[in-house]
Jmol script that loads the backbone (N, CA, C; Angstrom):
load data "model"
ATOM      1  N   UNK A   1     146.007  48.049  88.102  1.00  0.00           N
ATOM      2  CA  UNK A   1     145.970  49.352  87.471  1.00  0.00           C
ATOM      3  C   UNK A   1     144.806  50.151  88.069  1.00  0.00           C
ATOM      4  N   UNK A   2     144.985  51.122  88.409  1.00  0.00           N
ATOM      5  CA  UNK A   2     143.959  52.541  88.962  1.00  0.00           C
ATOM      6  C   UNK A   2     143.227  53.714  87.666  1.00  0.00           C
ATOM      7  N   UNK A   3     142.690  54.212  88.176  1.00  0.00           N
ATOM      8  CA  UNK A   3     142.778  55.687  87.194  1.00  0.00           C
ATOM      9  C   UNK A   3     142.396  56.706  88.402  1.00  0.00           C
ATOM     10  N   UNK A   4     143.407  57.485  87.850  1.00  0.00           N
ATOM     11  CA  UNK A   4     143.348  58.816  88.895  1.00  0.00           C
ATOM     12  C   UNK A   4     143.270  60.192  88.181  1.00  0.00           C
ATOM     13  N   UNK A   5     142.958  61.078  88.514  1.00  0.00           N
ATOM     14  CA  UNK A   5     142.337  62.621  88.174  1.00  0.00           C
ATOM     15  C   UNK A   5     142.775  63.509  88.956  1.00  0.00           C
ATOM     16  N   UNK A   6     144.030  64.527  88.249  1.00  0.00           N
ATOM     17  CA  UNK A   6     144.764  65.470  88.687  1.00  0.00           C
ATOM     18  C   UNK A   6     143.688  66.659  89.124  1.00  0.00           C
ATOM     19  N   UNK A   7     144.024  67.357  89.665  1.00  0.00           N
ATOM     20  CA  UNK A   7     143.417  68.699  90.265  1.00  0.00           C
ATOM     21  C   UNK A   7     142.758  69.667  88.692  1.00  0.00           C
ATOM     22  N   UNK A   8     143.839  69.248  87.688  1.00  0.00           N
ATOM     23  CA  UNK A   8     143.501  70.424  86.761  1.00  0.00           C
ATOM     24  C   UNK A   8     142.876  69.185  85.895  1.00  0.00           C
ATOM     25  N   UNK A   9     142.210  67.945  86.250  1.00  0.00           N
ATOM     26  CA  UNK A   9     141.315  67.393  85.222  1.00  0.00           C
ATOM     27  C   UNK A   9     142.018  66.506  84.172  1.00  0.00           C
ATOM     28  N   UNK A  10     143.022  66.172  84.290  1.00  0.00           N
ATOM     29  CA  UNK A  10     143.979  65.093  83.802  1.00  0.00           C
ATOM     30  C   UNK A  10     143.762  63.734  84.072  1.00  0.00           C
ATOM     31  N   UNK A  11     143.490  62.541  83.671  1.00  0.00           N
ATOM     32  CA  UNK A  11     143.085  61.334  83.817  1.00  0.00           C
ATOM     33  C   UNK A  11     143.892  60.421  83.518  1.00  0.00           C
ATOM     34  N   UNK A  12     144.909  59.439  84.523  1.00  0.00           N
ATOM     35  CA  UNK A  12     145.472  58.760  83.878  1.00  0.00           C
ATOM     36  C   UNK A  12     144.976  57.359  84.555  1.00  0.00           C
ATOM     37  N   UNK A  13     145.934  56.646  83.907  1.00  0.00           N
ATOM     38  CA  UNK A  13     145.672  54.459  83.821  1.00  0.00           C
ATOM     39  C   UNK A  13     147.286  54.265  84.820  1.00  0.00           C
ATOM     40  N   UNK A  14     147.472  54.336  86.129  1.00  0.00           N
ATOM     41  CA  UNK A  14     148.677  54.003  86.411  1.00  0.00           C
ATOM     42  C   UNK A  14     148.854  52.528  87.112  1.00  0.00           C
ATOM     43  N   UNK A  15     149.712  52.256  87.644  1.00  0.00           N
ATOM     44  CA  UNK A  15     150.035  51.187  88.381  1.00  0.00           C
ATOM     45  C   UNK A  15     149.531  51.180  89.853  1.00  0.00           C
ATOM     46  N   UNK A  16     149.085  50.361  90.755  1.00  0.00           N
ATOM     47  CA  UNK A  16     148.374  50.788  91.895  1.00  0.00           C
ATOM     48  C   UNK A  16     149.317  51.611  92.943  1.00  0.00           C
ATOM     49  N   UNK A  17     150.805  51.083  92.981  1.00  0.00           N
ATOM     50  CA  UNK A  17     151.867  51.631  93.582  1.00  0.00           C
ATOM     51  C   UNK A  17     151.734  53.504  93.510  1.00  0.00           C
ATOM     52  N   UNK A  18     151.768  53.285  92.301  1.00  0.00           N
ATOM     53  CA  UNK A  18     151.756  54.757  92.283  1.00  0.00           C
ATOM     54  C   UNK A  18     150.682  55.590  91.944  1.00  0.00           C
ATOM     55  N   UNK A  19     149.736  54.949  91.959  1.00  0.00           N
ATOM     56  CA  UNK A  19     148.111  55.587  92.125  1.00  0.00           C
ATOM     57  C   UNK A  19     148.386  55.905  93.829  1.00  0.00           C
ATOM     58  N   UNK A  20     148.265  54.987  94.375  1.00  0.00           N
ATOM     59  CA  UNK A  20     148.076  55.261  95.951  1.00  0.00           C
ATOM     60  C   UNK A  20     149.188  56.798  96.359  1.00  0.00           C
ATOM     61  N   UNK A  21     150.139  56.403  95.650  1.00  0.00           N
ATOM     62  CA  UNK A  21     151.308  57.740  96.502  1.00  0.00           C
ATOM     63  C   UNK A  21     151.046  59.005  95.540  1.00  0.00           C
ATOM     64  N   UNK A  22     150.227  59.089  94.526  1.00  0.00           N
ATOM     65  CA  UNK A  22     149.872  60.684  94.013  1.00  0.00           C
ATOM     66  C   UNK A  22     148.421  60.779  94.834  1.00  0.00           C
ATOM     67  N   UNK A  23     147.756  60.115  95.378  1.00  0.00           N
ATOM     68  CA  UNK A  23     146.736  60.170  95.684  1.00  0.00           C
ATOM     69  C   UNK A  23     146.807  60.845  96.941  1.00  0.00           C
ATOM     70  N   UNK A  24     147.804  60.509  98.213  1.00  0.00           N
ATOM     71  CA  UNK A  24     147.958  60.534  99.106  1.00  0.00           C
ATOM     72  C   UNK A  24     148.977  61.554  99.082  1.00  0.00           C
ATOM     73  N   UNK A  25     149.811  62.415  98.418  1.00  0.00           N
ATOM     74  CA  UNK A  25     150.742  63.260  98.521  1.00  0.00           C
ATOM     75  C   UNK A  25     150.656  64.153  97.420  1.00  0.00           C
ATOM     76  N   UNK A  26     149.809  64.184  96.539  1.00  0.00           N
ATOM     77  CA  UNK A  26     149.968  65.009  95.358  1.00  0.00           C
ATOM     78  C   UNK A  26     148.331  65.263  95.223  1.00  0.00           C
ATOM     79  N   UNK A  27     147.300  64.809  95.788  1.00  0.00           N
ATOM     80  CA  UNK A  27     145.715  65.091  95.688  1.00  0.00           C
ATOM     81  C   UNK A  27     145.277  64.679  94.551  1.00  0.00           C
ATOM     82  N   UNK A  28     145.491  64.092  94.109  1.00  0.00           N
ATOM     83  CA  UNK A  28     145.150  63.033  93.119  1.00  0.00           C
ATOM     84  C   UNK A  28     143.755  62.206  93.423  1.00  0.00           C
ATOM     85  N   UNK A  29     143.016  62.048  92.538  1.00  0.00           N
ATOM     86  CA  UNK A  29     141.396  61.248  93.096  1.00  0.00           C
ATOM     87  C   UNK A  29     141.604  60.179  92.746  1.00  0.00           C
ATOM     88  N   UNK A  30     140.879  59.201  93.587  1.00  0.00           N
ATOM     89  CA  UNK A  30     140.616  58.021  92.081  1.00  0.00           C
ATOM     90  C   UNK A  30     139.075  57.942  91.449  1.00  0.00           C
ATOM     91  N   UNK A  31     139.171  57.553  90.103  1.00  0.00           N
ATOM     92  CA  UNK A  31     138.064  57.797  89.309  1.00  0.00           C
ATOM     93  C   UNK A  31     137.872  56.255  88.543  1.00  0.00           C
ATOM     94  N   UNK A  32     136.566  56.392  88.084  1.00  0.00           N
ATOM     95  CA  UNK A  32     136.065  54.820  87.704  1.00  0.00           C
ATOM     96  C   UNK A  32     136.763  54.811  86.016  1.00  0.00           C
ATOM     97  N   UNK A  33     137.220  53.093  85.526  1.00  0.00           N
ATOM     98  CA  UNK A  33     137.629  53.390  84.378  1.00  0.00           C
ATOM     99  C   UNK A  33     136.955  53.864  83.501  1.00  0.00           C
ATOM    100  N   UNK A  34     135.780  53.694  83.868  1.00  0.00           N
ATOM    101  CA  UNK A  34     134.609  54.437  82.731  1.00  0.00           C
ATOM    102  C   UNK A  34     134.774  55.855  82.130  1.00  0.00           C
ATOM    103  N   UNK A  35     135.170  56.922  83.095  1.00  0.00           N
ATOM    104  CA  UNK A  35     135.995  58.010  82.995  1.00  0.00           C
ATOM    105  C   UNK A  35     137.084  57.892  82.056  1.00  0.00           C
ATOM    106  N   UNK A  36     138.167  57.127  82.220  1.00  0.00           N
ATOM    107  CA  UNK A  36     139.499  57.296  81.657  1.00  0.00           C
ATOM    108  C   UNK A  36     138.865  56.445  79.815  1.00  0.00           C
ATOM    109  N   UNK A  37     138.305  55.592  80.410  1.00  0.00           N
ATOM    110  CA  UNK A  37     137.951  55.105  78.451  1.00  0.00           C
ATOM    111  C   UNK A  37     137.012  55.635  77.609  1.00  0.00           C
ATOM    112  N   UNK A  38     136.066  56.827  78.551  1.00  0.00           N
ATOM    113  CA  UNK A  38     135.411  57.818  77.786  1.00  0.00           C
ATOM    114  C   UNK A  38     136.461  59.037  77.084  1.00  0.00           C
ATOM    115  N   UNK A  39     137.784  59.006  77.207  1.00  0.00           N
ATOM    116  CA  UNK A  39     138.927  59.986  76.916  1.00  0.00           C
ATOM    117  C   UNK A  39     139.679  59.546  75.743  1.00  0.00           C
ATOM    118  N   UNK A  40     139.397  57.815  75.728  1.00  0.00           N
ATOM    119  CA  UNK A  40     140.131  57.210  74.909  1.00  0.00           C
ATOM    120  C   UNK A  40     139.527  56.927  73.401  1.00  0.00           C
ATOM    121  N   UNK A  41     138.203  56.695  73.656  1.00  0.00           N
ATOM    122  CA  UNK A  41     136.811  56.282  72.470  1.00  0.00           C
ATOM    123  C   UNK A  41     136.552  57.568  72.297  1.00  0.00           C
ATOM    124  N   UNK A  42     136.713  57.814  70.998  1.00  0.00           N
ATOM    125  CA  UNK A  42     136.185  58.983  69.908  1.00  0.00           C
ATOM    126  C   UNK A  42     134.419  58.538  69.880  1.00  0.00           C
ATOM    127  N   UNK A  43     133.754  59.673  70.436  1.00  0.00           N
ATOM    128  CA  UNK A  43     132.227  59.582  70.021  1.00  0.00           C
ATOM    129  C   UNK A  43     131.750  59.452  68.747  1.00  0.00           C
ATOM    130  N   UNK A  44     130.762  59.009  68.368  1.00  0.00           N
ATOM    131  CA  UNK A  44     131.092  58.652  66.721  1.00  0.00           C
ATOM    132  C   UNK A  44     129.927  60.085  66.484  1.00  0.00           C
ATOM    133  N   UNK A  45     129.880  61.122  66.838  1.00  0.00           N
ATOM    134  CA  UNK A  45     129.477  62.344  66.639  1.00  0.00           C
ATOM    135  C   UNK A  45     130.883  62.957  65.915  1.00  0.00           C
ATOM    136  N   UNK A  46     131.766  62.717  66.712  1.00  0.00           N
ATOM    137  CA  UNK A  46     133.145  63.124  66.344  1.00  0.00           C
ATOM    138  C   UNK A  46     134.184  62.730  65.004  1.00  0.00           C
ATOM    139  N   UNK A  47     133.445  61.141  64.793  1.00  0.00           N
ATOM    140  CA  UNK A  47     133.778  60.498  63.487  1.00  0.00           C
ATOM    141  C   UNK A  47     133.622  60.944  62.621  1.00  0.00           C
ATOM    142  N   UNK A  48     131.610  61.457  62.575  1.00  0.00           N
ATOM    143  CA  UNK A  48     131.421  61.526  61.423  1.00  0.00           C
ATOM    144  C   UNK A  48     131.881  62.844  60.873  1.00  0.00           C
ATOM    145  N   UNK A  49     131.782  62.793  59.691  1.00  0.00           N
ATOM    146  CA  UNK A  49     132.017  64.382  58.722  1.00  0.00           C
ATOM    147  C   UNK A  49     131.461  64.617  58.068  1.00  0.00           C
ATOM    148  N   UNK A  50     131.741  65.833  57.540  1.00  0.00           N
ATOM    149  CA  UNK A  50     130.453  66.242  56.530  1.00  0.00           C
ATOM    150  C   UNK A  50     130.641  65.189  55.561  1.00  0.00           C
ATOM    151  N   UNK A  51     129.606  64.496  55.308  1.00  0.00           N
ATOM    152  CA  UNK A  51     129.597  63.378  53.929  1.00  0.00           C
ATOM    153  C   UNK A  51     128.571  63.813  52.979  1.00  0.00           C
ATOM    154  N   UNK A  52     128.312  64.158  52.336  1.00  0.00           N
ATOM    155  CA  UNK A  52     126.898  64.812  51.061  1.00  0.00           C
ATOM    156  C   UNK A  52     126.370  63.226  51.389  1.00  0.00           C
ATOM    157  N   UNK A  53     125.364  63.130  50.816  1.00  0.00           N
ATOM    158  CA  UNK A  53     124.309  62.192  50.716  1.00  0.00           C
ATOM    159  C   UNK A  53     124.044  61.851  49.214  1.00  0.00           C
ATOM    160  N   UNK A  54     124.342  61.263  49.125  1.00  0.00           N
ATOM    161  CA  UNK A  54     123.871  60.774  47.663  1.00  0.00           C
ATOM    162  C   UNK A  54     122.736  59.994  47.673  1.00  0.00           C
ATOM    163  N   UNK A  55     122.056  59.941  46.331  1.00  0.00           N
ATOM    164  CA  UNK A  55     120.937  59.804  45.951  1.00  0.00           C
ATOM    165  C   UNK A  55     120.693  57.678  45.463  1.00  0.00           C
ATOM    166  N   UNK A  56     120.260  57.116  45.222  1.00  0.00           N
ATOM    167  CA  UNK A  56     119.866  55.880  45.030  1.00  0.00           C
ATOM    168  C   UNK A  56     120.439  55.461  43.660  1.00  0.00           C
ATOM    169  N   UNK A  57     120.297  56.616  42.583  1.00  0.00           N
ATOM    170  CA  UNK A  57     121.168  56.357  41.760  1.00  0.00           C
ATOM    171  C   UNK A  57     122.327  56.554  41.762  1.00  0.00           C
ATOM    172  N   UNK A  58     122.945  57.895  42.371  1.00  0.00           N
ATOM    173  CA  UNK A  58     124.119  58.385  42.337  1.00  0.00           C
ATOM    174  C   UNK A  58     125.033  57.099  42.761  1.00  0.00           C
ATOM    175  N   UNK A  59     124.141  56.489  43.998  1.00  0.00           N
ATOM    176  CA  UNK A  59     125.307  54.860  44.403  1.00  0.00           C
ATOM    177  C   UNK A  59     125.545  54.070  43.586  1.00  0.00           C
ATOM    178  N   UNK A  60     124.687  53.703  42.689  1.00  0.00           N
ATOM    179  CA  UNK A  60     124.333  52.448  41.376  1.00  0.00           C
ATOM    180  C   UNK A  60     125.637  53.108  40.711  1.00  0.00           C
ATOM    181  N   UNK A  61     125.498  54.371  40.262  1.00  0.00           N
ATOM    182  CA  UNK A  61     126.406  54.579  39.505  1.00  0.00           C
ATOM    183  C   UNK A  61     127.840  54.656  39.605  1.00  0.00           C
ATOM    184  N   UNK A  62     128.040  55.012  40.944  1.00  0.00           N
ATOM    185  CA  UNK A  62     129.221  54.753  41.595  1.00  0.00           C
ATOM    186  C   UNK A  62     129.975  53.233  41.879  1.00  0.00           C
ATOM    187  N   UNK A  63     129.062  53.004  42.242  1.00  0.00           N
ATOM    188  CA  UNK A  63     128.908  51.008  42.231  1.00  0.00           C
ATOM    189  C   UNK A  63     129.248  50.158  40.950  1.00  0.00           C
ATOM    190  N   UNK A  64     128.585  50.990  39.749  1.00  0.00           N
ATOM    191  CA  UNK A  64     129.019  50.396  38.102  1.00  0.00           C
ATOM    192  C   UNK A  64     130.439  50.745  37.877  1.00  0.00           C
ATOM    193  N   UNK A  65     131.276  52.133  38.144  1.00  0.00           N
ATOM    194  CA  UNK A  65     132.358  52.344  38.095  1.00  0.00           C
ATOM    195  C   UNK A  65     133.269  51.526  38.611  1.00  0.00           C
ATOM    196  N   UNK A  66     132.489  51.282  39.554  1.00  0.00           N
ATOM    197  CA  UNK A  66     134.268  50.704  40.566  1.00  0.00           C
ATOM    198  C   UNK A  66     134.321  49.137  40.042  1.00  0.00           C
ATOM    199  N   UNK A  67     133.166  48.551  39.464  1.00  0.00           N
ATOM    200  CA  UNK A  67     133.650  46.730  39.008  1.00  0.00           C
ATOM    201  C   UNK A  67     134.123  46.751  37.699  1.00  0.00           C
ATOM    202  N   UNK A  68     133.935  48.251  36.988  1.00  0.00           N
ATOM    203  CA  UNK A  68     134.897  48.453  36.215  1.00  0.00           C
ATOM    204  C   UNK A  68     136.131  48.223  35.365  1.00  0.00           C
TER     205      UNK A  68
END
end "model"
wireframe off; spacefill off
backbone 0.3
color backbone group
């Protein structure tokens, strides 16, 4: 398996067969997988969300509810 990078910035995981013939007839790059699995892994900047913060009690109390 290859990873190659279209002209307009497209990144794919192909088979070497056909990595080599977009590469060579269509201008296709090849690029390290590090590239293609930085596309795949969500940054965990991206995970998080707005979450409020609760307070030391606010958890206790949340914590007493749920064994409830």
């Amino acid at each position: 398996m290859k990873c190659i990078k279209s002209k307009e910035g497209e990144i794919r995981r192909v088979k070497e067969d056909e990595a080599d013939l977009k590469v060579a007839q269509y201008g296709w790059v090849f690029v390290p997988k590090s590239e293609w699995k930085a596309l795949r892994k969500p940054t965990k900047s991206d995970v998080v969300t707005d979450v409020a913060e609760l307070s030391i009690e606010e958890k206790r109390l949340a914590r007493k509810k749920k064994t409830k």
